[in-house]
C-alpha positions in Angstrom: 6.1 -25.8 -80.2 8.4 -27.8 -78.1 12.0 -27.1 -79.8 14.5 -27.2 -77.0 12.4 -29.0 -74.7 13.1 -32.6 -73.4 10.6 -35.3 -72.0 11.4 -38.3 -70.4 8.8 -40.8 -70.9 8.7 -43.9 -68.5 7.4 -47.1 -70.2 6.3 -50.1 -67.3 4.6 -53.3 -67.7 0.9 -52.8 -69.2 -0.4 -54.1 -72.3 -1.0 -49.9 -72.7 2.5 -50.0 -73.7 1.7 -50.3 -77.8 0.4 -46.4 -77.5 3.6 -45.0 -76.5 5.5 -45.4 -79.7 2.6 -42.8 -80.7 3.2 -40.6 -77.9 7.1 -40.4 -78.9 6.4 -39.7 -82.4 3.6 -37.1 -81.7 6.3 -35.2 -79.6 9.1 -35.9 -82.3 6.6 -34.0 -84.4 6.2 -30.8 -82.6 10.6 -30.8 -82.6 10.9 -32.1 -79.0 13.8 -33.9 -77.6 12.5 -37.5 -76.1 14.5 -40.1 -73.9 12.3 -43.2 -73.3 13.3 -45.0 -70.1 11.7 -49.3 -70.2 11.5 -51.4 -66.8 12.7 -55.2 -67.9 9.0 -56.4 -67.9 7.6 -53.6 -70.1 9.8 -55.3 -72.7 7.6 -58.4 -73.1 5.1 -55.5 -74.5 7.1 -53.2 -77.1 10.6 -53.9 -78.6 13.2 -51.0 -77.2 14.5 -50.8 -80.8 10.6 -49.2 -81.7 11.3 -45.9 -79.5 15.0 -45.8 -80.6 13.9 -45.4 -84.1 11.5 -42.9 -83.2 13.6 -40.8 -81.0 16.7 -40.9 -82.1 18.1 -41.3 -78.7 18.9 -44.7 -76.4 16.4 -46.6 -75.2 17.9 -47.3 -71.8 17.0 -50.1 -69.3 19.9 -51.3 -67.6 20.6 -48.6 -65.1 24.8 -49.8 -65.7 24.3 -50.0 -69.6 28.4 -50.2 -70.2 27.0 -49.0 -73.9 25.7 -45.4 -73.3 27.3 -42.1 -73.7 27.1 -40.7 -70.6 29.1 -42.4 -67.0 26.2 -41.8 -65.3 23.2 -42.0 -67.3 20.3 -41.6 -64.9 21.8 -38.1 -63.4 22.6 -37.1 -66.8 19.0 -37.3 -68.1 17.2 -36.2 -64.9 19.3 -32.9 -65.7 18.1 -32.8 -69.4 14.2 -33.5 -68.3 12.1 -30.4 -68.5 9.4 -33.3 -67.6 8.8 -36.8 -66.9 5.8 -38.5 -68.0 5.5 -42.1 -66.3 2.8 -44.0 -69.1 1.9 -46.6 -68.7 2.3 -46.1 -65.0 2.1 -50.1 -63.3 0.7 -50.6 -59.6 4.5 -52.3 -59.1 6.4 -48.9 -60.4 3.9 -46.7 -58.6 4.5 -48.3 -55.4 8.3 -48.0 -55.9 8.0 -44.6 -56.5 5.5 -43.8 -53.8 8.2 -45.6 -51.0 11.6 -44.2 -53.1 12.5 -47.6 -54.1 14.8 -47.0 -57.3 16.2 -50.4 -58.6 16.3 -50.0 -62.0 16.8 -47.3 -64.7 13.3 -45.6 -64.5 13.2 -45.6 -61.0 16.5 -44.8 -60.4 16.2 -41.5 -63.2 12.5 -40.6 -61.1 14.5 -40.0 -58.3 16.8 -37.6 -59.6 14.5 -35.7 -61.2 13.6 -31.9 -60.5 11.0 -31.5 -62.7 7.6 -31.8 -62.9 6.5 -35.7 -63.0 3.0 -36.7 -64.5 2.1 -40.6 -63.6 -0.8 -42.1 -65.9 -2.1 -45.4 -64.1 -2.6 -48.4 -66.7 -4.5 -51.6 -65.0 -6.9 -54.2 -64.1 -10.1 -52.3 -62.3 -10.0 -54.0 -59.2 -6.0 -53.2 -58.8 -6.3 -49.7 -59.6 -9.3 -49.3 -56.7 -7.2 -51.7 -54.1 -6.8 -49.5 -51.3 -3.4 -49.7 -51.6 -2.8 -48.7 -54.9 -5.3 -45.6 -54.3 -2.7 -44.7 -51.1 0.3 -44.6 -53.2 -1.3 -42.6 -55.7 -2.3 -39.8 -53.3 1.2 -40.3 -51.3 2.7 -39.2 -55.0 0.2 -35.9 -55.2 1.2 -34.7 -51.6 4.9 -35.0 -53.4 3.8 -32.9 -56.4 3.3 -35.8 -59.1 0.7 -34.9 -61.4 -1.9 -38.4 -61.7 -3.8 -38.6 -65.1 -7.4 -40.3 -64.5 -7.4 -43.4 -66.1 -10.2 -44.0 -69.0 -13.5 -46.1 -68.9 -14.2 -48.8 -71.1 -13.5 -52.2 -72.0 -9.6 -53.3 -70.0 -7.2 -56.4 -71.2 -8.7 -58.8 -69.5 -12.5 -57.7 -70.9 -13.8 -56.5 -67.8 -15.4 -53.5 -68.5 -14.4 -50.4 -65.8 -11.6 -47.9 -65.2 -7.9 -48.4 -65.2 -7.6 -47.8 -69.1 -4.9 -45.5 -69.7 -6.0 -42.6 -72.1 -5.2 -41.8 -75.6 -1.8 -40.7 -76.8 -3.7 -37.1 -77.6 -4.5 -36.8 -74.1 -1.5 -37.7 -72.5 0.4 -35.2 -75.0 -2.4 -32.8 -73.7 -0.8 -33.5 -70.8 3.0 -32.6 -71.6 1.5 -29.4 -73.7 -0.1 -27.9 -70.7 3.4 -28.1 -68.3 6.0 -26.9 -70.8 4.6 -25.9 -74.3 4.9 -22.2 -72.8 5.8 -19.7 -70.1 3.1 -19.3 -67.8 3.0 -15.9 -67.7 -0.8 -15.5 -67.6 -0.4 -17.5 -64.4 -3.5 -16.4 -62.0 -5.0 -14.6 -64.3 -9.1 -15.8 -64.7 -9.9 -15.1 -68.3 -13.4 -15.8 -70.1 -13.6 -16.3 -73.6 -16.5 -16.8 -75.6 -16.9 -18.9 -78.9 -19.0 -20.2 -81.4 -23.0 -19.5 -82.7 -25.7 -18.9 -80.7 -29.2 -20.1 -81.9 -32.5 -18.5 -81.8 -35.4 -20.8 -82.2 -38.0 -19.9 -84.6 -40.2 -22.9 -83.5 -39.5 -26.8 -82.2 -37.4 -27.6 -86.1 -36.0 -24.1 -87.3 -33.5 -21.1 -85.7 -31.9 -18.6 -86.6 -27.8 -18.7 -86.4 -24.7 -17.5 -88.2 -21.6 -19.2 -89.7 -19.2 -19.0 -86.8 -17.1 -22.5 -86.4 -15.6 -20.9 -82.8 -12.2 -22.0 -83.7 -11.0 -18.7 -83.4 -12.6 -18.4 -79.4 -11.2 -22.3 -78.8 -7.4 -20.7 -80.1 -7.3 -18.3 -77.4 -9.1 -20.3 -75.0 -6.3 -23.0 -75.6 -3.4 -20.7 -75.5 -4.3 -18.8 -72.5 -4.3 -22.1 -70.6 -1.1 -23.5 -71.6 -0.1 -20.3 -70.5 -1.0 -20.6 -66.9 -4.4 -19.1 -66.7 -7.6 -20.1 -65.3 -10.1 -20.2 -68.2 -13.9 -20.5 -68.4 -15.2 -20.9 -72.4 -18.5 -19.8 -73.1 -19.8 -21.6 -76.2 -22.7 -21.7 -78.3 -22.5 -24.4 -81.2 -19.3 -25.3 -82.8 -17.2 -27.4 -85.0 -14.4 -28.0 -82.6 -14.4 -29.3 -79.3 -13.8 -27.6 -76.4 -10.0 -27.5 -75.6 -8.8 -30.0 -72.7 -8.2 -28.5 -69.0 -10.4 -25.0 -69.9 -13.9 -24.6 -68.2 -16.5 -25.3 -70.8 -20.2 -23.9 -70.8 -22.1 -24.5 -72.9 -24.9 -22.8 -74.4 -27.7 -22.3 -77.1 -29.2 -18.4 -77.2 -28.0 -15.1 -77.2 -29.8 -14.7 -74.0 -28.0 -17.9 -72.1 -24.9 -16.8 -73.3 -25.5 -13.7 -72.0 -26.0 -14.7 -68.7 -23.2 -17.0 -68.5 -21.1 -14.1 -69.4 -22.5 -11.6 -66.9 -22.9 -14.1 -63.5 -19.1 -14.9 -63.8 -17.5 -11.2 -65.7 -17.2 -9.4 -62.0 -14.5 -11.8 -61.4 -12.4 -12.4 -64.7 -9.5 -9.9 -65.3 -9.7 -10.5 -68.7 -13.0 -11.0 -70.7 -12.2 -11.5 -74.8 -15.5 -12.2 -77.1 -14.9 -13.7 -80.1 -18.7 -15.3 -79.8 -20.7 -14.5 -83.0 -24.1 -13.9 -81.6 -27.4 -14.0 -83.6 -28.3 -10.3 -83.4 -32.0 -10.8 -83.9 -34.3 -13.4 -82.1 -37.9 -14.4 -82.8 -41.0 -12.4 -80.8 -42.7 -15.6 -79.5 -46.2 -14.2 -77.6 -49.7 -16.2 -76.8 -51.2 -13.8 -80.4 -48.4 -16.0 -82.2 -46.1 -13.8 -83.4 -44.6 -16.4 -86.0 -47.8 -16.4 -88.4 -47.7 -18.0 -92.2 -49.6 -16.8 -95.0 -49.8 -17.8 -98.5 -47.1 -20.5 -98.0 -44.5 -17.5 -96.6 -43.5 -17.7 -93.0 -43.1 -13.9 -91.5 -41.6 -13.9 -88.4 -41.4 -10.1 -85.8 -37.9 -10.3 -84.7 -36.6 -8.0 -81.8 -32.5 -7.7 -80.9 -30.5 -9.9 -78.7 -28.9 -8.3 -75.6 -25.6 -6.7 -76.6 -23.4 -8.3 -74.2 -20.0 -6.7 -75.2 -21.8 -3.3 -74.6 -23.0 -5.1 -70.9 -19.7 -5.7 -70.4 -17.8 -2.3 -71.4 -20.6 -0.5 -69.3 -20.1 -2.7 -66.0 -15.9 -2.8 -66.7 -13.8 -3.8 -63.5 -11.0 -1.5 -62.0 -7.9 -3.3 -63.8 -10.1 -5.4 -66.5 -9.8 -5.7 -69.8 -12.5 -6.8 -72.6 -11.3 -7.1 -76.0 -14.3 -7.4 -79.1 -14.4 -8.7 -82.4 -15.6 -7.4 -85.0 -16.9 -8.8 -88.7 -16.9 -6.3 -91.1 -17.9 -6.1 -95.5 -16.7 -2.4 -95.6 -14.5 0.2 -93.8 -13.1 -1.9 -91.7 -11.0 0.4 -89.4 -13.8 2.8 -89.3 -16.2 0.8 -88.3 -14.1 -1.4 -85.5 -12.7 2.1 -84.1 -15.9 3.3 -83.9 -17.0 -0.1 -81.6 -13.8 0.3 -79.6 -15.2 3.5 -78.2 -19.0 2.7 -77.8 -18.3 -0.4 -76.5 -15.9 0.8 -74.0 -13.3 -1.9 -75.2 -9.8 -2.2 -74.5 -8.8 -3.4 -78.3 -11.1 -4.7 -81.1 -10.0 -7.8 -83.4 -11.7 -6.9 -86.6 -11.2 -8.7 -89.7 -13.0 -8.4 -93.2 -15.0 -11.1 -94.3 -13.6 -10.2 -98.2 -10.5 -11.1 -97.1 -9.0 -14.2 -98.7 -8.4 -16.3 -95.6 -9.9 -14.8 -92.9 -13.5 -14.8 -91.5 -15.8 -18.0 -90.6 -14.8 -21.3 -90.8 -11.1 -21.5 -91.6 -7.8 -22.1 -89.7 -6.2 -18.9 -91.0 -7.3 -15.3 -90.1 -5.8 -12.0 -90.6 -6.8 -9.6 -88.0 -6.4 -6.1 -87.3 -5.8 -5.1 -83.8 -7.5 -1.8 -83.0 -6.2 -0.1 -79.8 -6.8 3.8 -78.5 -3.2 3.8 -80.0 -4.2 2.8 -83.3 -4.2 0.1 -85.7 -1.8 -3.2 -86.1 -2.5 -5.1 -89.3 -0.7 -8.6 -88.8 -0.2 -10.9 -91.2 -2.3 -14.2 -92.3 -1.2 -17.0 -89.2 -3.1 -19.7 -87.9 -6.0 -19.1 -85.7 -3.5 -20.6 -82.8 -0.4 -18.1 -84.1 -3.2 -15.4 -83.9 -4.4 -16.6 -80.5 -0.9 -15.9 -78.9 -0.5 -12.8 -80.5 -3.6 -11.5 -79.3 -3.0 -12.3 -76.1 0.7 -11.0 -76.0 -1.3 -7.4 -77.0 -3.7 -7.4 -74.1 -0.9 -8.0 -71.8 1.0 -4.9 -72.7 -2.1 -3.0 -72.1 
C-alpha cells in the first residue's frame, strides 16, 4: 500500500519511545521506505541500532554524522519525506519547532521539510495542559502541522489523565490517511451504509441477517483515505468502524432509514451495502406476537425500502449504488433492481459462490451498470472497495 512512499519518523525523549520500533516495522510491512530521526535524550529510551535493523536505513542523530551517505543529510531526507510523523512528540521538541529552533538532526530535517508534518504529544498531564505547551501546539496548526490527541489512561509517572501517546495502529492510521492514496474523492460527501439491522420481536429476541458489514467498512475506509468526507451508517457489526469516517450507529430498519434520508439531500454519492431485515414484527395493544401450544407466531409487515427512497428522491449529479444478494439468476435479478430502484450500478454477488457473500474477507462481485455487466475476480473486500469506487467515478 505504501511502495514508493517515504516517512520520516521523529523519535524525542518520552518513555512512549518503546512503541515506535512497532510503528517502523508496521510501515516496513506495507513496503514503505522509513528514515528514523533520534534527539540525544530519546536515546536513554530505545537503542538507535533497534530502528536500523528494522528499517534498513541510518538511524541518524548527529546532524554532522561524518558516517552517512549523503554531505548533507538533513536536506537530503527532507527531499525524500512524502511525510513526517514527529512520535513521541516532547514539550522540549514541540517548543523548538513551534519558535524554529533547529539544533539537532530532527529539528534541523523539520525545518526543511515540505511535506505534511503530523506531531503526536507524549507527556506528564499537567505539562501537556501548561498553557504554554497548549500555545505551541496551536502555533504548529496555524503552520499546517497535523496534532494527534493524546490518549487517556494511566501516564509514566501513574497519574492517571491525558498526555498518553496512542497506539502504534493509530498513529499508522495516521500516516495511511495522508499518503496511502491520491485524494481524488477530495470534497466529495459520501454515505455508506453497513452491517445488520435488528427488529425486535420482544425485550430478548429479533430478527436479523448474517451481514458482518466488512464489506460497507471497505468502502467507507477507502473513500476516506481518498480524500472524501464520509458518514457510515451502521447497524450491528463484527468490525469496528474505520478511524476518521463519521459513524452512526443504529439498530432497526426504520432508524437506519432515517439516518439515511435526514443526511442523502446532501451526499453526492450514497452506496448501500447495509443488509436490512426485510420484515419487522406488528407490535399493537391486541398483541400481535401471541403463542400457542408452545409455538410463537408472530404478523410481520415489511421494512421501508430505503434504496427505492433513495432512487425516487435522486439529486441532480448523485449517484446511489445497491447491493444485491442473490441464490439464482444473478444478473437477471440485480438488472432488474438497477432499473426499479433507479440505481446508478448494482454490486451483486451470489451467495453459492465460493468466497463471496456474508462474513468473509473475499468477495466476488459483479458490477451491473446501464452499460452492462463486469464480473471481477475474487479480491479482498478492501481490493473490491477501491474498485468499486474507481467505477462510480467514471460514471
Amino acid at each position: 500500500m505504501l511502495k514508493g512512499k517515504t516517512v520520516v519518523l521523529g523519535v524525542t525523549g518520552s518513555i512512549a519511545a518503546y512503541k515506535i520500533p512497532n510503528l517502523a516495522r508496521m510501515l516496513k510491512k506495507l513496503h514503505c521506505n522509513v528514515h528514523v530521526l533520534m534527539t540525544q535524550n530519546s536515546t536513554q529510551f530505545i537503542n538507535p541500532i533497534t530502528f536500523e535493523s528494522l528499517t534498513g536505513t541510518k538511524c541518524l542523530i548527529d546532524t554532522f554524522d561524518r558516517n552517512f551517505e549523503f554531505s548533507v543529510e538533513h536536506v537530503s531526507i527532507a527531499k525524500q519525506a512524502d511525510l513526517v510523523m514527529i512520535a513521541p512528540a516532547s514539550a522540549n521538541v514541540i517548543g523548538k519547532i513551534a519558535y524554529g529552533i533547529a539544533d539537532d538532526m530532527l529539528t534541523t530535517t523539520v525545518m526543511a521539510c515540505p511535506c505534511k508534518k503530523i506531531i503526536s504529544p507524549a507527556m506528564n498531564h499537567n505539562m501537556y495542559h501548561n498553557p504554554i505547551v497548549q500555545d505551541n501546539l496551536e502555533k504548529l496548526k496555524r503552520f499546517g502541522y497535523e496534532i494527534v490527541t493524546p490518549a487517556t489512561g494511566m501516564l509514566a509517572n501513574g497519574d492517571m489523565g491525558d498526555g498518553r501517546m496512542p497506539e502504534e495502529s493509530l498513529l499508522l492510521e495516521y500516516i495511511l490517511k495522508e499518503i496511502a492514496f491520491e485524494k481524488d474523492l477530495q470534497g466529495k460527501k459520501i454515505l455508506v451504509t453497513a452491517g445488520a439491522t435488528r427488529e425486535a420481536i420482544d425485550p430478548v429476541r429479533f430478527i436479523t441477517n448474517h451481514s458482518s458489514g466488512k464489506m460497507g467498512c471497505a468502502i467507507a475506509k477507502n473513500a476516506m483515505l481518498r480524500g472524501a468526507e464520509v458518514t457510515l451508517v451502521h447497524g450491528n457489526m463484527d468490525v469496528k468502524a474505520p478511524t476518521f469516517v463519521k459513524a452512526v450507529p443504529v439498530k432497526s430498519a426504520e432508524d437506519m432509514f432515517n439516518a439515511v434520508t435526514s443526511i442523502s439531500d446532501t451526499q453526492d454519492i450514497i452506496i448501500k451495502a447495509a443488509a436490512v431485515a426485510d420484515y419487522t414484527p406488528v407490535t399493537t395493544a391486541d398483541n400481535k406476537i401471541k403463542k400457542k401450544d408452545g409455538d410463537m407466531k408472530i404478523e410481520l409487515k415489511r421494512t421501508k425500502d430505503i434504496l427505492k427512497y433513495l432512487g425516487e428522491n435522486k439529486k441532480d449529479g448523485q449517484k446511489i449504488c445497491g447491493f444485491s444478494m442473490e441464490t439464482e439468476n444473478l444478473i437477471e435479478n440485480s438488472s432488474k433492481k438497477l432499473i426499479s430502484k433507479n440505481c446508478d450500478m448494482i454490486c451483486a454477488n451470489s451467495l453459492k459462490t465460493k468466497g463471496a457473500g456474508f462474513g468473509t474477507d473475499t468477495n466476488i462481485i459483479t458490477l451491473i451498470t446501464k452499460d452492462g455487466a463486469t464480473e471481477l475476480p475474487i479480491m479482498t473486500k478492501d481490493e473490491a472497495a477501491k474498485v468499486i469506487l474507481d467505477k462510480i467515478k467514471e460514471l
